[in-house]
C-alpha positions in Angstrom: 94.5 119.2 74.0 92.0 119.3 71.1 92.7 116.0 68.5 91.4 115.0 65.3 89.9 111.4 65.8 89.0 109.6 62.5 86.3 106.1 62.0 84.7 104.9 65.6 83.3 101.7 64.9 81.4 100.5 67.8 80.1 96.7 68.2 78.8 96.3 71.8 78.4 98.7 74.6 77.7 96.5 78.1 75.4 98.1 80.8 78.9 99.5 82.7 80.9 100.6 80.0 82.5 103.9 79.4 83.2 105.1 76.2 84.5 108.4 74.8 86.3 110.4 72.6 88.6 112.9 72.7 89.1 115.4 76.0 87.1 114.6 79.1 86.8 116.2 82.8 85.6 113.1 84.5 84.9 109.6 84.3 82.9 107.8 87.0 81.7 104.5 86.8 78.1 103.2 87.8 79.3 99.6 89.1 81.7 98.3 90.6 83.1 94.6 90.5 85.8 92.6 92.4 87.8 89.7 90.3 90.2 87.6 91.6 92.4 85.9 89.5 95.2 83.7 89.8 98.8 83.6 88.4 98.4 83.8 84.2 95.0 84.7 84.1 94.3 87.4 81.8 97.3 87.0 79.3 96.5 87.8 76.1 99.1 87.7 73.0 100.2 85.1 70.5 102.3 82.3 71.3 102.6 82.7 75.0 104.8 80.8 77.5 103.7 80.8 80.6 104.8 78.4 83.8 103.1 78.4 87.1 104.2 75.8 88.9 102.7 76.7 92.6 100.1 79.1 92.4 97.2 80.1 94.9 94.9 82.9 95.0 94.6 84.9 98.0 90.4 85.8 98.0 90.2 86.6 102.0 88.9 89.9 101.9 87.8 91.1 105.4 86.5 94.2 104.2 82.5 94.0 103.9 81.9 97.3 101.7 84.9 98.7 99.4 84.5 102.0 98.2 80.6 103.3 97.7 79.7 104.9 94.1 76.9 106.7 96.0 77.1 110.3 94.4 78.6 108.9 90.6 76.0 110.3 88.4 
């Protein structure tokens, strides 16, 4: 559905990034990246509370190639 956006104020755009307004068909993505993270990691927020007490991070990954972004253009 059609919407009236107001101000877009930009800062940065990195080389990956995807940025649009309003209706779009399809977003595909140049890069791709794998993160592992543990137990807490990407909290964000004012006054958080957060106990881990055992925590591991599982980063076997058997798989050699994921998912290819061969035909993204």
């Amino acid at each position: 559905m059609p919407a009236i956006v107001g101000v877009a104020q930009v800062i940065t755009l990195g080389n990956s990034s995807v940025f649009h307004i309003g209706d779009v068909y399809k977003i595909m993505p140049f890069a791709a990246a794998k993160t592992f993270s543990g137990a807490g990691s990407f909290n964000t927020g004012e006054r958080l509370d957060v106990n881990n007490r055992m925590s591991s991070t599982n980063t076997y990954d058997p798989e050699l190639i994921d998912q290819a972004n061969a035909f993204n253009m």
